[in-house]
C-alpha positions, 0 to 999 in steps of 0.5 A: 744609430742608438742616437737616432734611434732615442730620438723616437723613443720619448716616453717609452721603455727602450730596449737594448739590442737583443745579442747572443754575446753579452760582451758586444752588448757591454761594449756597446754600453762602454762605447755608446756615451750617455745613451739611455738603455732602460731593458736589455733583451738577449737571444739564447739557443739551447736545450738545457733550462738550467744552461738558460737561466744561468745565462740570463743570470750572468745578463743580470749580474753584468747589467742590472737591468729587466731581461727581455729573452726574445728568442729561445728555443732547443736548436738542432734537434728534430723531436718535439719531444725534446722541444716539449721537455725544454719548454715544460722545465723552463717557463716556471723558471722564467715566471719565477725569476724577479729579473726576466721582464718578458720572453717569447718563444722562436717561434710562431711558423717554423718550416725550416728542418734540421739543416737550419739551426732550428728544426720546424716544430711538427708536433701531434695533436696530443702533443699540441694539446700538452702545449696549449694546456701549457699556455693556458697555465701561464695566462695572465691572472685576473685576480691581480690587481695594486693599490697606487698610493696618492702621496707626494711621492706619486708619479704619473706613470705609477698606474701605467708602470703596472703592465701585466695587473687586471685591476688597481685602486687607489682607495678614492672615489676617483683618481681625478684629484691626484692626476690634476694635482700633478698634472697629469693626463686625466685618462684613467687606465682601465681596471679602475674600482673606486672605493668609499673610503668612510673618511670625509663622507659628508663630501658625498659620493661622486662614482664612475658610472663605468665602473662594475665593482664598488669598494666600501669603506677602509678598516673601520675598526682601525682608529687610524683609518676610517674609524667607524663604530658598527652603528655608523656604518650601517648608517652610511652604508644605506647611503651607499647603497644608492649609488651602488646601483648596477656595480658589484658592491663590497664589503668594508675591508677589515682585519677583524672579521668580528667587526665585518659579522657584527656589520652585516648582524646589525645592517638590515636588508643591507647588499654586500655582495663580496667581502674585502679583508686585509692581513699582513704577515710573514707567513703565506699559510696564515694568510691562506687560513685567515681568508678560508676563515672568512670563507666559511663564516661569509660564503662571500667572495672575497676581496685581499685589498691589503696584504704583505709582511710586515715590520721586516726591512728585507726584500728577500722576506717580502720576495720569499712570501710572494713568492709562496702566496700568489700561487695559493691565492690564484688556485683559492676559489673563494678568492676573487681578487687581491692587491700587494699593498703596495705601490709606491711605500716609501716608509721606514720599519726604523721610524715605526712603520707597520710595513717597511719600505721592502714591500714597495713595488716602484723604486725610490725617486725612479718610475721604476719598478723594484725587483719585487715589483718586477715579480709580482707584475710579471707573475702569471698564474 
């Protein structure tokens, strides 16, 4: 039946038969030759968390492939209390774990009681209000974006792969050139904000009318990127402005805020409605005081279009900083928006790169996202 059922899943992520028994689903895998597996999804019943994420756990040990928990509730009890404790210690857990993909509660109108394996869920209307709050909490963040990296390495599905980010760049005016370059569809996926990068800006400005936001140039005070003196980029700026019309314009993205003051001294009348800023290190607090920093010297919103921990060769470091700071950023209120930098990082800490290649989010040669990928993508707030 898997053959067949292949046959119709061309360009879409196949997920396994979702089990109670991960043996049946490993003699599955030993049995069925050649078939193609992308997910594994699994049911578990129980009113432990920990009993849970142990379970998913020896899924991912045993398989080693993204976790759909399709059904999970507390069987046999009849307390919404009960169901209420399970659900409250288990979803930070679910949130949390790199190798859980998606989960859904059992479930959404369930009128069956407790002779059935699970009990309908009567809850009061302070209890349904907890829940709600709950669901509220894990909603998906419209802070989250990425940054695609265009290089030779680049696939179509790159933007795609991102299911759960609001908003991506590429650092380019539009992501037109690449797709043709690949041949790839020209449909751009929603969320897109094209940036002015400041190189090659004699070419013109050619912006999407669709857009709301406009990036403006990148780290002008870095001689390997734009490379721009104060005096130029207010020049350009002004140039800039005009097709800005209608669209939220910000900042030049910086890591010297001294150069990002300087800019906005010297560029009369100029608008720059956000800021953008980019900072790597190892330390989630650092970065939390440097954007404060530019808080309270711009009292602009503000913009992380660039950021991870640099020089280190170890996912565990990049999953760890993740980990402490997209809770921070979420509940930071001068932060408007962010990115990890970045996609698709291929590079090495070895051969002298700033950022190693770690940080990426998609795995090598695959359209896959990493273990840290998995993470930020499904990270709710």
């Amino acid at each position: 039946m898997w053959k067949e059922v292949e046959k119709h899943a061309a360009g879409k992520t196949l997920v396994s038969p979702a089990v109670t028994d991960i043996n049946w689903l490993q003699q599955f895998f030993q049995h069925c030759n050649n078939c193609r597996v992308d997910h594994v999804a699994v049911h578990i019943y129980k009113c432990n968390a920990h009993q849970i994420m142990a379970y998913l756990k020896q899924t991912w040990d045993r398989f080693h492939k993204p976790i759909w928990l399709t059904e999970f509730a507390c069987p046999h009890t009849t307390s919404a209390n009960e169901q209420l404790r399970l659900m409250r210690e288990l979803l930070p857990l679910l949130e949390s774990a790199p190798y859980v993909f998606r989960y859904a509660w059992f479930t959404s109108r369930w009128v069956f009681h407790s002779h059935t394996f699970v009990d309908v869920l009567v809850v009061s209307s302070a209890l349904c209000l907890i829940v709600l709050n709950i669901i509220d909490l894990t909603d998906a963040s419209n802070k989250k974006g990425v940054g695609i990296v265009r290089s030779k390495n680049y696939r179509c599905s790159d933007e795609s792969t991102f299911n759960n980010v609001h908003w991506w760049y590429d650092w380019q005016q539009s992501p037109d050139r690449m797709h043709l370059r690949h041949h790839c569809p020209l449909n751009v996926r929603s969320g897109y904000v094209p940036m002015v990068n400041g190189k090659n800006f004699e070419r013109g400005i050619h912006v999407s009318n669709d857009s709301h936001y406009l990036l403006g140039f990148n780290e002008p005070d870095h001689h390997e990127q734009s490379n721009l003196t104060v005096a130029q980029a207010t020049v350009m700026w002004k140039e800039l402005e005009k097709h800005a019309a209608g669209k939220t314009l910000v900042s030049p993205a910086v890591t010297n805020l001294n150069w990002l003051q300087q800019f906005l001294q010297h560029c009369h009348n100029c608008r720059v409605d956000h800021v953008a800023v980019h900072i790597y290190r190892c330390d989630a607090h650092q970065i939390m005081t440097f954007l404060k920093q530019a808080w309270d010297r711009f009292h602009k919103p503000i913009w992380l279009t660039e950021f991870s921990c640099p020089h280190t060769t170890s996912q565990n470091d990049q999953l760890r900083m993740m980990r402490e700071i997209l809770p921070l950023l979420e509940s930071a209120p001068y932060v408007f928006r962010y990115a990890w930098f970045a996609s698709r990082w291929l590079k090495h800490a070895s051969d002298g790169a700033w950022v190693d290649i770690s940080a990426t989010l998609i795995k090598e040669n695959t359209s896959e996202l990493s273990a840290l990928g998995h993470y930020y993508n499904n990270f709710m707030h």
